[in-house]
DOKOLMI-864540 format. One record per residue (C-alpha): residue number from 1; residue in three letters; y, x, z. Coordinates in steps of 0.2 Angstrom, whole numbers, plus 5000, padded with zeros to 4 digits. Each point is the difference from the previous one (the first is absolute). Last residue first. Example, Ala and Ser with C-alpha at 12.3 -4.5 7.8 and 13.67 -1.06 7.14 Angstrom:
bagu_lumse_yy_xx_zz
2_SER_4995_5068_5036
1_ALA_4983_4994_5003
end
This chain:
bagu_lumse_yy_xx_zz
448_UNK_5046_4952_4959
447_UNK_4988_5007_4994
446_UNK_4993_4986_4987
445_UNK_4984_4998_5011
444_UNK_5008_5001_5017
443_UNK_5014_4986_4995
442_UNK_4983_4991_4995
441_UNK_4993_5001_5015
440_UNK_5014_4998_5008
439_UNK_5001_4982_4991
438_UNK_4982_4996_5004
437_UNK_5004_5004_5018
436_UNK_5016_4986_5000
435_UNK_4988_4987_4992
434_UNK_4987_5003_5012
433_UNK_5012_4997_5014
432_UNK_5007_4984_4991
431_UNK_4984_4995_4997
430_UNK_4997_5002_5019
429_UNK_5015_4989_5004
428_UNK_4991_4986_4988
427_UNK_4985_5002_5007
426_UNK_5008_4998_5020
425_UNK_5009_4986_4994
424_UNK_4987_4990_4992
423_UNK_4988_5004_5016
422_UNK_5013_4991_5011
421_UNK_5003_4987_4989
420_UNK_4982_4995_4999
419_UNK_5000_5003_5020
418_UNK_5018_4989_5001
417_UNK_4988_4987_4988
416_UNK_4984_4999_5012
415_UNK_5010_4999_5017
414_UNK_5006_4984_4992
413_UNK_4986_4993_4996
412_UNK_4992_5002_5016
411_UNK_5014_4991_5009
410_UNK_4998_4986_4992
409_UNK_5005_4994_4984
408_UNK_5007_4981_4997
407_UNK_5009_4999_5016
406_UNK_5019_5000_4992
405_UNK_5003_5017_5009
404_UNK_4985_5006_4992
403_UNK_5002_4995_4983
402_UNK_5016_5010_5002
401_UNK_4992_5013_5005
400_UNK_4984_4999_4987
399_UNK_5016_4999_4987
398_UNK_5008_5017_5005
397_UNK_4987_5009_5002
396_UNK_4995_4996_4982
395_UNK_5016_5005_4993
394_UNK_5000_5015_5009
393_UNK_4983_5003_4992
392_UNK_5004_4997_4983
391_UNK_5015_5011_5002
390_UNK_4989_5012_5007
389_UNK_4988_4999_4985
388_UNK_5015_5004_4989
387_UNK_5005_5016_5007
386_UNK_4982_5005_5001
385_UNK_5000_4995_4981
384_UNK_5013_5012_4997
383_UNK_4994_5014_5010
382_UNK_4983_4999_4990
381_UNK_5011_5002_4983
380_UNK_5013_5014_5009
379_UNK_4980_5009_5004
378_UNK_4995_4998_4982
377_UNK_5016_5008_4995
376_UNK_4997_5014_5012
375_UNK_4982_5001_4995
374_UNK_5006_5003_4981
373_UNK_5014_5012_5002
372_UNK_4991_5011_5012
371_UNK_4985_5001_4986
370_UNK_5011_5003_4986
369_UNK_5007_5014_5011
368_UNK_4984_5008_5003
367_UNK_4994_4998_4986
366_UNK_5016_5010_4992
365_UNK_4998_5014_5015
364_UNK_4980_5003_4993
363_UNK_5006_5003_4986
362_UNK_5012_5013_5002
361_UNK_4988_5007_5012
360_UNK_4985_5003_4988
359_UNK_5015_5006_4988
358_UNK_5005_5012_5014
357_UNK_4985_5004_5001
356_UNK_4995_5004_4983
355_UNK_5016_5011_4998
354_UNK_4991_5010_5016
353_UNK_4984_5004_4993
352_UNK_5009_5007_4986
351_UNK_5010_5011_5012
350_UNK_4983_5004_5009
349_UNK_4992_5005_4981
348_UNK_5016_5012_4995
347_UNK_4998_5010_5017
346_UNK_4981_5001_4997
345_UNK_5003_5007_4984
344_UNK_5015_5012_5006
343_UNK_4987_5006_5015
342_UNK_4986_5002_4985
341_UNK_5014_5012_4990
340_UNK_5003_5008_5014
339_UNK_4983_5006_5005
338_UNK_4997_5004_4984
337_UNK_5016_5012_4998
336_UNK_4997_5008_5019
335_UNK_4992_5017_4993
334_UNK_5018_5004_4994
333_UNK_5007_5000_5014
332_UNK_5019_5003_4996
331_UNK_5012_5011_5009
330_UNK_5017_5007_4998
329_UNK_5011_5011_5012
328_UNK_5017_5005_4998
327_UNK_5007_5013_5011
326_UNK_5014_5007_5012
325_UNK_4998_5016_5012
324_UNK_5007_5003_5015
323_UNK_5002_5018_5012
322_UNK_5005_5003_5016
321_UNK_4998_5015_5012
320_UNK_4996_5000_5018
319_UNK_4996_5020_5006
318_UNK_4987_5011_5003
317_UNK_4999_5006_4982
316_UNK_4991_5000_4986
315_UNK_5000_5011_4983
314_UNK_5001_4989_4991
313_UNK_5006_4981_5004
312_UNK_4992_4987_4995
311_UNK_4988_5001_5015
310_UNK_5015_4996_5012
309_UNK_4997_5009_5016
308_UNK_5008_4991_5008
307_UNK_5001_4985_4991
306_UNK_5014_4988_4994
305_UNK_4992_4991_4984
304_UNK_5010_4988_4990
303_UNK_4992_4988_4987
302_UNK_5000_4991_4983
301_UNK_4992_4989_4991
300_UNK_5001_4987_4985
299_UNK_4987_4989_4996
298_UNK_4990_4996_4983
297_UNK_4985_4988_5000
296_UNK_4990_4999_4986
295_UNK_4997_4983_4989
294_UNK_4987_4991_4998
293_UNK_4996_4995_5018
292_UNK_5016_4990_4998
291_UNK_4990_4987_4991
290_UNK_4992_4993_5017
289_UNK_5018_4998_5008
288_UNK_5005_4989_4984
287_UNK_4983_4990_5003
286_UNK_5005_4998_5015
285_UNK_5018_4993_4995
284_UNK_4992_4986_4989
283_UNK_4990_4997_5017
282_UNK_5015_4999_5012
281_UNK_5009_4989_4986
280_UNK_4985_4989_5000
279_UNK_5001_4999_5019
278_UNK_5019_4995_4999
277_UNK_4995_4984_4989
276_UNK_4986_4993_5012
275_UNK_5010_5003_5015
274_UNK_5014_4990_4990
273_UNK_4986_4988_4995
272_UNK_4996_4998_5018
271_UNK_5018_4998_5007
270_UNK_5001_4982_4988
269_UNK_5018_5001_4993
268_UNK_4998_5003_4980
267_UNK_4984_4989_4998
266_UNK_5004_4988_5013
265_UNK_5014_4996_4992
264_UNK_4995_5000_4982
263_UNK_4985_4988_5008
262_UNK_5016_4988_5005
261_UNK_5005_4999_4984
260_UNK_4987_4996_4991
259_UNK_4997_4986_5012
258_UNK_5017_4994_4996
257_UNK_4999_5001_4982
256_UNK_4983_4990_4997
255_UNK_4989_4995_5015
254_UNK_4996_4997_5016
253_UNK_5019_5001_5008
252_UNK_5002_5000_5019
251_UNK_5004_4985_5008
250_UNK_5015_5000_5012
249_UNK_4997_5002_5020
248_UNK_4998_4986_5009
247_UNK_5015_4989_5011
246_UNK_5004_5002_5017
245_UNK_4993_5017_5002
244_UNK_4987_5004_5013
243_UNK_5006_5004_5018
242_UNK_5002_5016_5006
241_UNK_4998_5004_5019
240_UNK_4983_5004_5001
239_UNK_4991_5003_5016
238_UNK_4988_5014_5008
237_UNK_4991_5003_5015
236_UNK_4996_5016_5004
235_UNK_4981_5005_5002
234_UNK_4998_5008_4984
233_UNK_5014_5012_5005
232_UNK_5013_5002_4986
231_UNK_4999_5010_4985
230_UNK_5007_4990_4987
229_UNK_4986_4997_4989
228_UNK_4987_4999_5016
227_UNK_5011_4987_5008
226_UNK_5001_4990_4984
225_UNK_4980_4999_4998
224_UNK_5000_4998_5017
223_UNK_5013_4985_5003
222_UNK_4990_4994_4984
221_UNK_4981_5000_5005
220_UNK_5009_4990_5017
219_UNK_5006_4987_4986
218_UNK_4984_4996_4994
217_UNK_4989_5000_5018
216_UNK_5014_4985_5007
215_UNK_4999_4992_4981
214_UNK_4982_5001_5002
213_UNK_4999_4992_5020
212_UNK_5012_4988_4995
211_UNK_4990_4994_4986
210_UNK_4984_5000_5012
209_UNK_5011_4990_5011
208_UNK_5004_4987_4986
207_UNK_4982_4998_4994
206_UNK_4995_4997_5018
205_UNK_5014_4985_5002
204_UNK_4995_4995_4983
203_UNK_4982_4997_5008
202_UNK_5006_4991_5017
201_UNK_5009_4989_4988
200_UNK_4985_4996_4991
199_UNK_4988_4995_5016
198_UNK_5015_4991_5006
197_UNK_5001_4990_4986
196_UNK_4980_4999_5000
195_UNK_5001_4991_5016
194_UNK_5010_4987_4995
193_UNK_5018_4994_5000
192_UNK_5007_4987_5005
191_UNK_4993_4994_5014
190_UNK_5015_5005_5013
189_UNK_4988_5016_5007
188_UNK_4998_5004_4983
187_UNK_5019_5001_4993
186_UNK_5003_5012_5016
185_UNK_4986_5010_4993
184_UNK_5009_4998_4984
183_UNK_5016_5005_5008
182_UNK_4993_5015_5008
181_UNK_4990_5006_4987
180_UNK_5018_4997_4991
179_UNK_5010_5009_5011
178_UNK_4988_5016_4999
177_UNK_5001_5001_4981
176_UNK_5018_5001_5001
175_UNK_5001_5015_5014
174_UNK_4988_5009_4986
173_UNK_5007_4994_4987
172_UNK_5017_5008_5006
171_UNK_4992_5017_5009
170_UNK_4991_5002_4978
169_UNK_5019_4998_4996
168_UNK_5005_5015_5011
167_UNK_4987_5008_4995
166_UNK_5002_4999_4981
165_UNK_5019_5003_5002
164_UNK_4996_5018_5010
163_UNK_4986_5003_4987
162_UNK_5013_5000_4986
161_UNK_5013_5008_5009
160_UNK_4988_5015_5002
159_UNK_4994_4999_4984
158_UNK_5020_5001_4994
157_UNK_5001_5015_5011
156_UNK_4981_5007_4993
155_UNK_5007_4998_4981
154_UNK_5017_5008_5003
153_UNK_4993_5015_5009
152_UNK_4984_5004_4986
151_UNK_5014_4998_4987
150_UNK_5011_5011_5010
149_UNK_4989_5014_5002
148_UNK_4993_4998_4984
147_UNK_5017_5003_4994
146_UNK_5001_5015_5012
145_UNK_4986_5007_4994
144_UNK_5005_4998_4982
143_UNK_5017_5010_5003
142_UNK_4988_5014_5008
141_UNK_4988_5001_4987
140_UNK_5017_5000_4986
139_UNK_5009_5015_5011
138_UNK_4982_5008_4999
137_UNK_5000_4998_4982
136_UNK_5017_5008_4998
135_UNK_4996_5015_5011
134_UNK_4985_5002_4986
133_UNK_5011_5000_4986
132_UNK_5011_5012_5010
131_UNK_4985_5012_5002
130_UNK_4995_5001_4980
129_UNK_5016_5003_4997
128_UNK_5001_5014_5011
127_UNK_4983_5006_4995
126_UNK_5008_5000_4982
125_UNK_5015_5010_5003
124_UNK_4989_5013_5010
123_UNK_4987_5001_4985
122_UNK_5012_5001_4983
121_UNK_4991_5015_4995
120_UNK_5004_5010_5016
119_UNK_5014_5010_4994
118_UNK_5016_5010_5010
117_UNK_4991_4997_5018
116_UNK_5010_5012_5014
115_UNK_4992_5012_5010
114_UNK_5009_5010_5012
113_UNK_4994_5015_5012
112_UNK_5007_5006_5016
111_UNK_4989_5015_5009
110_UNK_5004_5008_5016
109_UNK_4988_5015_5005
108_UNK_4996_5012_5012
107_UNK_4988_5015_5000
106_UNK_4995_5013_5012
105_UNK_4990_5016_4999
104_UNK_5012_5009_4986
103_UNK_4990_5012_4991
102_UNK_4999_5016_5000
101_UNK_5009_5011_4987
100_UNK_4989_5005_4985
99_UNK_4998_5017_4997
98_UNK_5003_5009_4982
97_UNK_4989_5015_4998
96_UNK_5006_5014_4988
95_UNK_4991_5010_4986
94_UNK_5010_5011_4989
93_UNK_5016_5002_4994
92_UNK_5000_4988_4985
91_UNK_4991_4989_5013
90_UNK_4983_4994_5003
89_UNK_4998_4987_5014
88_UNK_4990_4998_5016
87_UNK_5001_4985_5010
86_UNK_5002_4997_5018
85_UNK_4996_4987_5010
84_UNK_5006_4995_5018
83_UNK_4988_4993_5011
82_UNK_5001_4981_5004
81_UNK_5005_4992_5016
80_UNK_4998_4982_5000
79_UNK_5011_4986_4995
78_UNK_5009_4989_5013
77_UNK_5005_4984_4992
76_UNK_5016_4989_4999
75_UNK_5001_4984_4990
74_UNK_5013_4988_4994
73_UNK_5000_4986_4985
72_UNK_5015_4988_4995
71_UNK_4996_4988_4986
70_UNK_5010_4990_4989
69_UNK_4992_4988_4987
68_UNK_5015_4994_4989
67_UNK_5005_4980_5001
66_UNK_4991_4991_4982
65_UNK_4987_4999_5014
64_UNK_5009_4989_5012
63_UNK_4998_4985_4986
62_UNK_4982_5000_5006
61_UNK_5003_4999_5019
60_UNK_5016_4985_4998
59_UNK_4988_4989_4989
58_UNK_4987_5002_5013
57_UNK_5011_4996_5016
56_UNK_5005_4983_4990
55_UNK_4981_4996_4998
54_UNK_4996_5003_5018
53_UNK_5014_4988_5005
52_UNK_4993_4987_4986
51_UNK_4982_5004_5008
50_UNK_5008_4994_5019
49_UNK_5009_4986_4994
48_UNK_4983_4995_4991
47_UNK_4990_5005_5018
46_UNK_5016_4989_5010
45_UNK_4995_4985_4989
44_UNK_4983_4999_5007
43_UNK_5003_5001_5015
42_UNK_5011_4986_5000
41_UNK_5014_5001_5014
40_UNK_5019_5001_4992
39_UNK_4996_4992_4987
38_UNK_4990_4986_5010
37_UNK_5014_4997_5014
36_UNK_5012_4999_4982
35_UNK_4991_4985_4994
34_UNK_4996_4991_5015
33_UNK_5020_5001_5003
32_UNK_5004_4992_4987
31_UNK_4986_4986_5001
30_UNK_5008_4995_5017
29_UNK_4992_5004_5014
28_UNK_4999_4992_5017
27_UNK_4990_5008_5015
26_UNK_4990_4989_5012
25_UNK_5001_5004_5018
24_UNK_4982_4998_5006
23_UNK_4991_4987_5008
22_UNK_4997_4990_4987
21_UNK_4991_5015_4993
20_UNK_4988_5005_5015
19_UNK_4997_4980_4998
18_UNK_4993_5002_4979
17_UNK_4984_4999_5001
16_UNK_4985_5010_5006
15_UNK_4989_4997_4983
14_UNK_5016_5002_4989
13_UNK_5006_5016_5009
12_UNK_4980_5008_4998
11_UNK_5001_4991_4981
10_UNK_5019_5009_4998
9_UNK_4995_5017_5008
8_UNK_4983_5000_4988
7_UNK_5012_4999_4984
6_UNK_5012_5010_5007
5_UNK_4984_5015_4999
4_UNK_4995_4994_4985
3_UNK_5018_5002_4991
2_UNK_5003_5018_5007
1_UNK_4981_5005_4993
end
């Protein structure tokens, strides 16, 4: 929904243009400081920091129950008047009436009472366990989310950079393609050219504004795709400050040891599979929890009453009088059997569920990084012939000036070979680009 909605802002900002912008400040970043605006601002990340909180308040509820239950009670209540009894008794000396004392119309009392779990068949030990596996797993959600956070970041910078060099280029032709409608029109007024010269040049010139036009709409969907990641105003104007490497990123292995070794990594660092490993932990210790209905519970207990009158005491009195008592309690349900033993089967079937996850996962991970590997050294292959067309280009510029200078070319030709170099450069810094985002790609792959 998020998504759509930037998505219309950018057509609405494309349709008006891009003057309200020029006339803004614009606000440099570096790819640094992208990364840590969007940690500190994705929503997305702060619901995962928000469930590993939750998860660390769960741990510390369960282990307070090895902590003793302690209760404090204290109630006051005015009885009504009663008549005193009697009761009539036979005695070695004859009959004889025994009368009750009256009662006492008002009664207070302060209870403390202790309970204290002795056994519980393994069930508060497991439930712990069972809580720290699942802490874990939101510590490895919210270490994912933060490397998709820097993924998405890194890739939409560089896109921005990207689309900035495309239209700064596409501004180049464009002004180039202009000269030479002029030239050629200047070439027909001379007789030198003909119509259909000027009828072709006007055509480029049209191709090269509707480039212009593209790369203008191109970068504006970056500035708010990296806007909305960093949580700045879709209407700010934003600017990189990085520029691409110098030279390209290594290749990345396809095969044989190195490969192997790179899915070893991503195998023992990806955040995921952690997630994925803790959640079979919480499961194994689910079924643990399930098994505890086995077994009965025994507590210790005590308490201390201070009442007036204590009912405890015989015969009573209007006056405050402590008493305590200590225990053991034990109970099973026995009528509960079934139902635990379905609960420890459904317990056994989630933690089976969840080794085939992790294996799901685990090879989903190794394609993943095969797949990284591959498109970046497909991308350093597509760099290098970039690299060499621009060398065929510079090389070409260079002899239609000379030829030029000599009177052999004319202007036209000229202004041909600086747009062919133009365009050589612009592809090869944009394979530069791609070859920098395949390389986080695969940095993001192996979890690093």
């Amino acid at each position: 929904m998020r998504a759509s909605v930037v998505s219309c802002v950018a057509m609405v900002l494309v349709v008006v243009g891009t003057a309200g912008l020029a006339s803004q400040p614009v606000r440099v970043l570096g790819l640094t400081e992208c990364i840590a605006l969007a940690l500190a601002s994705d929503p997305g990340l702060r619901v995962s920091e928000l469930e590993s909180a939750a998860a660390n308040a769960r741990v510390r509820e369960l282990r307070g129950q090895y902590v003793p239950s302690v209760s404090l009670q204290a109630g006051y209540s005015r009885l009504s008047e009663v008549t005193p009894g009697s009761l009539s008794i036979q005695t070695p000396l004859g009959p004889a009436t025994a009368a009750f004392p009256a009662s006492l119309l008002n009664s207070t009392v302060v209870r403390l009472s202790v309970q204290q779990p002795l056994f519980t068949g393994l069930r508060i030990a497991s439930s712990i366990r069972q809580a720290d596996a699942a802490r874990a797993s939101a510590g490895s959600d919210l270490q994912r989310s933060r490397s998709e956070v820097r993924y998405a970041v890194t890739d939409a910078y560089w896109q921005l950079e990207k689309s900035a060099s495309m239209e700064e280029s596409a501004a180049e032709v464009l002004a180039q393609a202009e000269r030479k409608l002029a030239d050629v029109r200047t070439l027909l007024d001379q007789g030198v050219a003909t119509q259909n010269d000027v009828v072709q040049a006007a055509m480029r010139l049209e191709d090269a504004r509707i480039d212009s036009q593209r790369a203008a709409s191109a970068r504006e969907m970056a500035r708010l795709r990296l806007a909305q990641l960093i949580g700045a105003p879709l209407s700010e104007a934003l600017n990189s400050t990085d520029e691409p490497a110098a030279a390209a990123p290594d290749p990345a292995p396809t095969f044989g040891h190195g490969l192997e070794d790179l899915v070893a990594r991503a195998l023992a660092a990806r955040p995921e599979l952690a997630g994925a490993r803790s959640r079979i932990g919480a499961q194994d210790a689910a079924v643990d929890v399930a098994r505890a209905g086995r077994f009965p519970t025994v507590f210790i207990t005590g308490d201390y009453t201070f009442a007036d009158p204590n009912p405890r005491v015989f015969p009573q009195s209007d006056q405050f009088t402590g008493t305590w008592s200590v225990g053991i309690m034990a109970s099973f349900d026995i009528g509960r059997y079934p139902q635990v033993s379905a609960q420890e089967e459904q317990a056994r079937s989630r933690a089976a569920q969840a080794r085939e996850a992790l294996r799901g996962q685990s090879d989903a991970v190794a394609a993943e990084v095969v797949r990284a590997a591959i498109l970046l050294n497909a991308t350093l292959a597509s760099y290098e012939s970039l690299r060499r067309e621009t060398s065929q280009a510079e090389e070409n510029a260079r002899y239609m000036d000379d030829r030029f200078r000599l009177g052999a070319a004319l202007e036209s030709a000229r202004l041909d070979g600086q747009s062919m170099l133009t365009r050589a450069r612009l592809r090869e810094r944009a394979g530069l680009i791609d070859c920098l985002i395949a390389k986080a790609g695969l940095d993001r792959a192996v979890g690093e």
